[in-house]
C-alpha positions, 0 to 999 in steps of 0.5 A: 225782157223785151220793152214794147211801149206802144209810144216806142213802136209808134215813133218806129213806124215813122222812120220813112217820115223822118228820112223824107223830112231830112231830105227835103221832100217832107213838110213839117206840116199837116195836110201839105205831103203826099201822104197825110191828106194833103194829095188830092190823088191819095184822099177820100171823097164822098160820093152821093149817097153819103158813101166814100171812095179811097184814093191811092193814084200816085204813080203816073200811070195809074193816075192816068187811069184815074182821072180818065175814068173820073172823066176828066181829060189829063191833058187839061188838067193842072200839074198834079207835081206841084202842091199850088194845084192840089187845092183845085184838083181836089175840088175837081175830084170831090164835084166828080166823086159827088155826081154818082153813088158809091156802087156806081163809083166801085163798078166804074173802078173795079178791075182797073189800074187806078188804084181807086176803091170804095171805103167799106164798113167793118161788116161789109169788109168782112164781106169783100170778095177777096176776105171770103175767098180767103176765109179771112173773117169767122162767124162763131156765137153769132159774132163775126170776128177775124179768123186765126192768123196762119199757124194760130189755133184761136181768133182774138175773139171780141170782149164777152164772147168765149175765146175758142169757138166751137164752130166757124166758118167763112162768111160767104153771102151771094151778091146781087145786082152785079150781073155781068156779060162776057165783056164786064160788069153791068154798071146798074145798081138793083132795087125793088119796090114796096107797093101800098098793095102788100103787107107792110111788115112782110114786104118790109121784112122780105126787103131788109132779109135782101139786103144782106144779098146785096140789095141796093135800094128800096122804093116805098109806095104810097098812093093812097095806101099806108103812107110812105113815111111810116114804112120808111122809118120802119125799114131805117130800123131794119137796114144798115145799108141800101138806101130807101126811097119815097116812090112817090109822095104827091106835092099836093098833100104836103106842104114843101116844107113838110115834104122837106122836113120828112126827108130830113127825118129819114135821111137822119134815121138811115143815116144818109141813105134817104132818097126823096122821090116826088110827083104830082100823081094825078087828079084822081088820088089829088081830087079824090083822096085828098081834096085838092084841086089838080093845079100846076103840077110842074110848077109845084113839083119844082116848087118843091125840089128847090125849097127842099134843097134850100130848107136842107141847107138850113137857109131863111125861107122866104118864098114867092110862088105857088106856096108863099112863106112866110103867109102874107098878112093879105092870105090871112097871114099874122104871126109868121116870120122867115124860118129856117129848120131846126135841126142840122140834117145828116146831109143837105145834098138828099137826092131827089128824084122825080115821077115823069112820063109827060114831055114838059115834066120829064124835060124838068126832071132832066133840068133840075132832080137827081133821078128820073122814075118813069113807069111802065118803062120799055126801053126798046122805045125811051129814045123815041117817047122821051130821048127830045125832053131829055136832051133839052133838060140836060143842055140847061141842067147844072153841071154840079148834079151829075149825070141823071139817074134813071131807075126803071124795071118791072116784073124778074122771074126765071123760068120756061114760062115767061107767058104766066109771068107776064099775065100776072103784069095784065091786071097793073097795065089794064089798071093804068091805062084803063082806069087812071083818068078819063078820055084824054085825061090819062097820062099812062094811055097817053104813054102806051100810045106813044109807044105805037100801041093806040088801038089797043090802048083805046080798047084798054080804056073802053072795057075798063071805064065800062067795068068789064075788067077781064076784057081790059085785061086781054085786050093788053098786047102780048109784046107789050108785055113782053118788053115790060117784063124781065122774064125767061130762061135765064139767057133772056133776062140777061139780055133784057137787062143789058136792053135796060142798060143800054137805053140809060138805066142806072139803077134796075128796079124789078118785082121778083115775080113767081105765077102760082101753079094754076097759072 
């Protein structure tokens, strides 16, 4: 007869406590070893997307490693022997851990002595590399469940689902968005955009069914088609993982309190994968759709992301601004009092990132958002058009944000005949820089003039506003089309991407793109 008590075998694994304790080197203490979350360099720590990453950097060098790519200097750092500094070390990390997303995190760690790693759900360790190369995981019956040990005949198979299955096989996806070069990983992230002009339910299915092939974000357009949020929630139904994000919803249409509500909501919904992403569009869709008056569009737009980040951590709103709250009694206020929102969101940090193209609006995106979403994006001239409001908005920036995430693409297809592919991004950049706004009027001319293409940007404009469409169409440049696509054999698309990584992006968001065989 064997006695196998559960409590027995417990106490058994122990052991090495209990010698440490005798020893001296063991506080009878929770949360003050080296082992038990006390260490600042052996814990977890939340990432900026709501992700975790693990922490095992005991040994020197491999906390030399650590801290190093944290980007912090060790030589600065307090004794990490002496447990008086764990607190302030652990603070430290947790202000580094909470600057970037989990994905960039594990790009920044993968391959390296620094005994760091993201914290993986059930399903996405069943994912991991290594479990599939090992076939450590089955699928049988539609369950996923841990194969036979070596020299078992049969998976412990999960409550309900039959014990022997008739088929299993290792769970093998294909990952995307890591693409690599000869010298490592690509530290971008990959998303891909859901325009007002699709299907919803299809274009939302198609984003979910890539999901599972290691899709990272989603971005829902709105303009003046379905609205953004709807969809939103529809995709927080149909996704476990990647994140999903406003590109954009106006600060005219909504109040900021509103604004600040919705994405609450969703973030709920995804359970923190919410990505807030504003603008203040232009007048034509302002004016013309929803008939408010083009105003201080910078002045809303902060107004915006510093309410919202109040409202999220449930703070009494009084404001003083563009938007006054509560209403005075002098704008025909009469009941109002100071609020706060009702419900506790799942996260009071939701990212918040921001349309710009002009240099006063990118200069405060660079101060005070999370992300940057700049269109019709050519990274050969970021530096050029925007490398000055950038810099400025960084030097008044607050160290606790992080770095500046910067999402940006256009159309992906693989093949011989890039030219087809770029003709199908003729109509979207005749449409915007011919149609969007008047003469001196239009923010996406404006760019494309920046970028040294001011004769054709004017011919764009004339055509357009005159209805010859085609003409407009035509009259977009070969190079420029070019350097906004992401299309070729696959040797070039490799080197745009690199291109997009090298001018700052951190997160690529493409269209895959296909032209049909007429061309």
């Amino acid at each position: 007869m064997v006695d196998a008590a559960i409590v027995d075998g417990t106490a058994h694994l122990t052991a090495m406590f209990w010698g440490m304790l005798a020893e001296g080197t063991w506080e009878d203490a929770r949360g003050r070893n080296l082992l038990d979350g006390g260490c600042p360099h052996y814990a977890v720590y939340e990432t900026a997307d709501g992700g975790w990453m693990a922490v095992g950097a005991l040994e020197p060098r491999f906390y030399t490693v650590f801290v190093a790519l944290l980007g912090l200097d060790g030589e600065t750092l307090p004794d990490r022997t002496d447990p008086r500094n764990w607190p302030e070390l652990r603070a430290l990390f947790a202000s580094r851990f909470k600057s970037a997303t989990r994905a960039r995190w594990t790009a920044v760690f993968e391959g390296t002595d620094a005994c760091v790693a993201p914290v993986l759900s059930l399903r996405e360790a069943a994912d991991h590399p290594h479990l599939t190369g090992r076939g450590t995981y089955t699928e049988a019956y539609g369950v996923t469940q841990p194969a036979p040990a070596p020299g078992s005949p049969t998976p412990p198979a999960p409550s309900g689902s039959p014990g022997r299955p008739r088929r299993a096989h290792p769970r093998r996806r294909p990952r995307l968005g890591r693409a690599r070069t000869a010298e490592g990983p690509l530290l971008m992230e990959l998303s891909t955009p859901l325009t007002y002009a699709a299907d919803p339910r299809t274009a939302a299915d198609r984003a979910a069914a890539l999901e599972s092939a290691g899709l990272d974000a989603v971005w829902v357009a709105e303009a003046y088609g379905f609205d953004s949020p709807t969809i939103m929630g529809y995709l927080a139904a149909r996704t476990e993982r990647m994140r999903i994000g406003s590109a954009i919803l106006n600060v005219y249409s909504r109040t900021p309190a509103l604004i600040a509500q919705t994405a609450a909501g969703l973030d709920a919904l995804t359970g923190g994968r919410a990505i807030l992403g504003v603008g203040a569009s232009g007048p034509q869709v302002v004016e013309g759709w929803h008939g408010r008056r083009y105003d201080k569009p910078l002045g809303r737009t902060r107004e915006v992301i510093e309410l919202s980040r109040r409202i999220w951590r449930r703070e009494v709103i009084e404001h003083r601004g563009i938007t006054e709250l509560p209403l005075p009694a002098d704008k025909g206020g009469t009941l109002g009092k100071p609020l706060k929102l009702l419900n506790h969101p799942v996260r009071d940090t939701i990212p918040v990132h921001v349309a710009a193209l002009g240099p006063a609006n990118v200069r405060m995106t660079a101060e005070l958002a999370d992300g940057w979403l700049p269109f019709l994006y050519v990274p050969e001239h970021a530096a050029k058009v925007w490398g000055e409001p950038l810099a400025e908005g960084t030097a008044r920036r607050d160290p606790a944000l992080g770095p500046l995430s910067v999402v940006a693409g256009g159309l992906l297809a693989l093949g011989d005949d890039a030219e087809a592919v770029h003709d199908l991004m003729r109509p979207t950049v005749a449409l915007y820089v011919g149609g969007m706004g008047a003469p001196g009027r239009n923010f996406y001319h404006d760019l494309v003039c920046a970028y040294g293409y001011e004769s054709a940007a004017a011919t764009i404009q004339e055509h357009y506003l005159a209805g010859r469409r085609k003409d407009a169409e035509a009259a977009v440049p070969a190079r420029l089309l070019e350097l906004l696509c992401l299309a070729g054999p696959e040797s070039r698309v490799r080197d745009r991407v690199e291109v997009f990584r090298e001018a700052g992006v951190t997160m690529l968001n493409v269209t895959p793109s296909a032209p049909t065989p007429s061309g």
